[in-house]
C-alpha positions as CSV (number, residue, x, y, z in Angstrom):
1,X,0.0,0.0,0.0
2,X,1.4,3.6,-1.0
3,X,0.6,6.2,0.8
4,X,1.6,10.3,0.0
5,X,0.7,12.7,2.9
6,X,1.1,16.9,2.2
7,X,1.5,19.3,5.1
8,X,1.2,23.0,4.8
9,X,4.0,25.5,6.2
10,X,3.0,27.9,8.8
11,X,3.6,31.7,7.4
12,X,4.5,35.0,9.2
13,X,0.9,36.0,8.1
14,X,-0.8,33.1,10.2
15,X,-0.9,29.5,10.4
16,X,-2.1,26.5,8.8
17,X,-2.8,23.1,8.2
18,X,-4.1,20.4,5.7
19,X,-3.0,17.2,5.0
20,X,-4.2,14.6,2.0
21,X,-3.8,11.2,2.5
22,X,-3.8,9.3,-0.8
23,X,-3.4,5.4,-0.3
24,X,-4.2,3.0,-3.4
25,X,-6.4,-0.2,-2.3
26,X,-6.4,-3.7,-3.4
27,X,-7.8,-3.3,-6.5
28,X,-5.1,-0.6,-7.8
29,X,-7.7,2.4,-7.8
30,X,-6.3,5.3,-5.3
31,X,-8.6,6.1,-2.1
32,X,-8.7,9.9,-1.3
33,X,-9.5,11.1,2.0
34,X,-11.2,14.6,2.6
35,X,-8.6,17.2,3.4
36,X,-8.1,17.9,6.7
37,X,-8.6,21.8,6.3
38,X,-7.7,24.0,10.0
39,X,-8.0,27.5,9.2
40,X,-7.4,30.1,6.6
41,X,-3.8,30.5,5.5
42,X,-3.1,33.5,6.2
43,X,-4.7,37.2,7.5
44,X,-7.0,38.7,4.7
45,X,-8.1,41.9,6.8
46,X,-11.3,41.1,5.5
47,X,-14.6,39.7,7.5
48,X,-14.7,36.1,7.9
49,X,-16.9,33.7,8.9
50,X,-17.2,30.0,10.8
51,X,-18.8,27.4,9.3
52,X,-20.6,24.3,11.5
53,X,-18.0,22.8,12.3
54,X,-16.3,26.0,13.4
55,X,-13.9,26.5,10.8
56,X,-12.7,29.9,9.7
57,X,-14.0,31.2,5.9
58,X,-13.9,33.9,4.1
59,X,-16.4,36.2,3.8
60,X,-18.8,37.8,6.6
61,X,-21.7,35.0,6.0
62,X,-21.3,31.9,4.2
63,X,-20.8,33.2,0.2
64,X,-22.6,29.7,-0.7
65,X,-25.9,30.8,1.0
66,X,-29.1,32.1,-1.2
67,X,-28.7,35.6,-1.2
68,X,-32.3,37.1,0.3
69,X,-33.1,39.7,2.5
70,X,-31.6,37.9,5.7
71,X,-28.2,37.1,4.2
72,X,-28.1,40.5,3.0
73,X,-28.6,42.0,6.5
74,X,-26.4,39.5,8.2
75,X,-23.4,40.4,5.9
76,X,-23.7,44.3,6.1
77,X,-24.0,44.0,9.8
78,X,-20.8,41.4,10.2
79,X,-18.7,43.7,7.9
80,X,-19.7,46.9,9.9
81,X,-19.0,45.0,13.1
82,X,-15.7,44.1,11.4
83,X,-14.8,47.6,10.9
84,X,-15.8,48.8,14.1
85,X,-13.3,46.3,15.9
86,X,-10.4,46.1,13.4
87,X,-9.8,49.3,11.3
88,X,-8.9,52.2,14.0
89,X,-7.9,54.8,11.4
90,X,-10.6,55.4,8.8
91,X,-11.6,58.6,7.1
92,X,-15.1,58.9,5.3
93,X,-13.7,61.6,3.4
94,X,-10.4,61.4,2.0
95,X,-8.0,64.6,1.0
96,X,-6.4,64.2,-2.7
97,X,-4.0,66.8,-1.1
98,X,-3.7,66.0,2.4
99,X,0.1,67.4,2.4
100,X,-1.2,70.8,1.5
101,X,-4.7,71.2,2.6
102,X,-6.9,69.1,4.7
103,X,-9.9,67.8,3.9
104,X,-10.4,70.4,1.1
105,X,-7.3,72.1,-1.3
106,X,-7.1,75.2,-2.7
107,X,-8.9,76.3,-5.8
108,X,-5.2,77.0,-7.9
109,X,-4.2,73.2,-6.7
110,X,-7.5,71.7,-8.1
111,X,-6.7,73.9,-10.9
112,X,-3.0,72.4,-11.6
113,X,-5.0,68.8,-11.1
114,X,-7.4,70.3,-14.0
115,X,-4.7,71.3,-16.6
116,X,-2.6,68.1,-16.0
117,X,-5.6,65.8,-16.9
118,X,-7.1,67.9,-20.0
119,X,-2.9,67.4,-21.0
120,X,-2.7,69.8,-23.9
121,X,-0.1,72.4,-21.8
122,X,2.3,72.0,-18.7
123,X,0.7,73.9,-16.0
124,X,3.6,75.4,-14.9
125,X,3.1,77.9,-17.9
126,X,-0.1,79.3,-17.6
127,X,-0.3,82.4,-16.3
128,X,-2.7,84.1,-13.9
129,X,-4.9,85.4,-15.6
130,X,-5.6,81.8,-16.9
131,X,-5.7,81.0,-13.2
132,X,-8.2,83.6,-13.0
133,X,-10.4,82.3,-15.3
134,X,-11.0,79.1,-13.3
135,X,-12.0,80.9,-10.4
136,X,-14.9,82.0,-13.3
137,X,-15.3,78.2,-13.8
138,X,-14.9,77.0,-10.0
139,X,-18.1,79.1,-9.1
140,X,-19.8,78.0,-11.9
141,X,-19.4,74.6,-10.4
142,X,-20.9,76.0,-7.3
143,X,-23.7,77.5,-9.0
144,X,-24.2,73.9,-10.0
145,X,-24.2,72.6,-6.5
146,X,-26.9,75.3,-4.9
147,X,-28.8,74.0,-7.3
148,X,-28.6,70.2,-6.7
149,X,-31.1,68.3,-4.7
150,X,-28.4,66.7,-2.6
151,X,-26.5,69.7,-1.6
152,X,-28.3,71.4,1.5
153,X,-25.4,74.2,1.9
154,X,-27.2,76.6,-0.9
155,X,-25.6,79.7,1.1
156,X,-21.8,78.1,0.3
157,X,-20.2,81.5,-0.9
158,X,-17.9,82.3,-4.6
159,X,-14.5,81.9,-4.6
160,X,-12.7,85.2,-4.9
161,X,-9.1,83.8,-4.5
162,X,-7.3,81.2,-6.2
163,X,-5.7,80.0,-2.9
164,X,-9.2,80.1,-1.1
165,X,-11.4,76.3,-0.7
166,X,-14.8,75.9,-0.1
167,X,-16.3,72.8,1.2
168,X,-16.7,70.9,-1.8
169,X,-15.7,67.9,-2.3
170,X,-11.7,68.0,-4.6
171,X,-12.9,65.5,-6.8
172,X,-16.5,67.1,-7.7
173,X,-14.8,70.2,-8.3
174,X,-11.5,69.0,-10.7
175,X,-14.1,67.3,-12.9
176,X,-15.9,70.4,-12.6
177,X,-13.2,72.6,-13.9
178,X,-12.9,70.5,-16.5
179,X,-15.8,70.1,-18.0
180,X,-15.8,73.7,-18.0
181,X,-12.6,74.4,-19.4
182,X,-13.5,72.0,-22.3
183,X,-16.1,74.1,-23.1
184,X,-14.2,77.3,-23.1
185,X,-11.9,75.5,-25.5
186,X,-14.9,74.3,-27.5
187,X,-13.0,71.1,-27.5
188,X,-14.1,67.2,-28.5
189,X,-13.5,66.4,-25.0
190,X,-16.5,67.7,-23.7
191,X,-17.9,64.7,-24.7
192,X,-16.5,62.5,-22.3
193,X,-15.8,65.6,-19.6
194,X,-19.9,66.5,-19.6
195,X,-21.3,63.1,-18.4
196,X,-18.2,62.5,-16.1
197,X,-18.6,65.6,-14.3
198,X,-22.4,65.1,-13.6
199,X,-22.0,61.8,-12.9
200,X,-19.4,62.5,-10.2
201,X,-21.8,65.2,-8.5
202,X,-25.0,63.0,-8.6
203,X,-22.2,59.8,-6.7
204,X,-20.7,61.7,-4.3
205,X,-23.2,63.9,-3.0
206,X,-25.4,60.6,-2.9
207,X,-23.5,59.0,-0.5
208,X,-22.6,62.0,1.7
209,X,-26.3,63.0,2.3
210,X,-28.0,58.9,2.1
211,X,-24.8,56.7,2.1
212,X,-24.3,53.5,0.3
213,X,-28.1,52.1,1.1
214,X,-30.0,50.2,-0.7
215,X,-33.2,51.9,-2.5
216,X,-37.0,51.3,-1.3
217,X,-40.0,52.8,-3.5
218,X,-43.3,52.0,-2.3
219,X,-45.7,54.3,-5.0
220,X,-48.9,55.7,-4.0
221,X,-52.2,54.7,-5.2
222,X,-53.6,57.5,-7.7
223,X,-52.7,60.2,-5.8
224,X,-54.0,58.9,-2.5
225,X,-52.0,58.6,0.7
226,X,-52.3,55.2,1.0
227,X,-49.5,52.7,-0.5
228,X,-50.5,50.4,-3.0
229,X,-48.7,48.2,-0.2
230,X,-51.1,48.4,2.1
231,X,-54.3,47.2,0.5
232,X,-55.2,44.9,-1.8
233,X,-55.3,46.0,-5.7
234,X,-58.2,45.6,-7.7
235,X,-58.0,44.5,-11.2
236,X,-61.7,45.3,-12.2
237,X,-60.9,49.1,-12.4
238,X,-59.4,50.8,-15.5
């Protein structure tokens, strides 16, 4: 009878073990025993789970179970309990520019971030009165955000200053300047800057004012203030 029998090492990340025992029986055909799993190699920092027979996996909930409303609530709440206990340092908004401003940079550094991206000049060259011109453009974007349902600070106030910040979120306001400097140029790019810049308003100010949630829509009956929800519907009426 021949046997083979594999062992995992034991890494600086955690430990491990498993084993496979392979023998071949009388008849030459090779039995193969179930592994002999212990535990996840090594650290993921992500949420994990134990299965019946108390083994670790990954995942907050078992990824094999049928995703409905329970396994949906058990995973958010396993993850958040997992942040709560094992990230110490987190920041729900992030600075692009935390070595010169924090949480919000200046209007001329979102401006250099601007010109770098649209690509067709160094921005060391331009001049101020080109720096000037996106403080035009950086209220425009602020015109754009009193406006917006999700943006409750309608009294925010212009920029008069190119080293002045508002509280606006850096990335909302680069892809504002340059949708707006596209169109200055009356350039192709406009194309891609237009839906990009809106886009990245309608995201971001989404999750600062309702988060990451999911959506619920219950529509009323004709008008009424009762939900269709909460009585039965009648298929005789037109």
């Amino acid at each position: 009878m021949a046997s083979y029998t594999s062992t995992s090492s034991t890494g600086s990340y955690g430990s491990s073990s498993s084993s496979t025992s392979t023998s071949t029986s009388g008849n030459g055909n090779p039995a193969t025993k179930k592994t002999d799993y212990k535990d996840m190699p090594k650290v993921t920092g992500e949420p994990t789970n134990r299965d019946a027979d108390n083994k670790v996996r990954p995942g907050p909930v078992d990824l094999r179970r049928t995703i409905d409303k329970e396994k949906v609530s058990d995973s958010t709440d396993a993850t958040l309990k997992f942040l709560d206990e094992n990230i110490g340092d987190r920041n729900r908004y992030s600075a692009s520019n935390p070595h010169l401003g924090e949480p919000h940079s200046s209007l001329q550094t979102l401006a250099f971030q601007a010109l770098r991206r649209y690509g067709d000049m160094h921005p060391g060259t331009v001049d101020g009165e080109v720096i000037m011109m996106f403080v035009e453009f950086a209220n425009l974007v602020l015109e754009d955000l009193r406006s917006h349902p999700y943006f409750d600070n309608i009294e925010i106030d212009y920029y008069t200053h190119p080293t002045e910040n508002r509280d606006v979120p850096d990335q909302i306001m680069v892809a504002g300047l340059l949708y707006n400097y596209a169109v200055q140029q009356q350039s192709n790019k406009v194309e891609a800057y237009g839906p990009m810049y809106f886009r990245t308003m309608n995201r971001i100010l989404y999750n600062r004012k309702f988060g990451n949630s999911k959506i619920e829509l219950s529509p009323h009956d004709r008008g009424s203030a009762n939900l269709c929800g909460n009585r039965a519907y009648d298929a005789g009426r037109k």
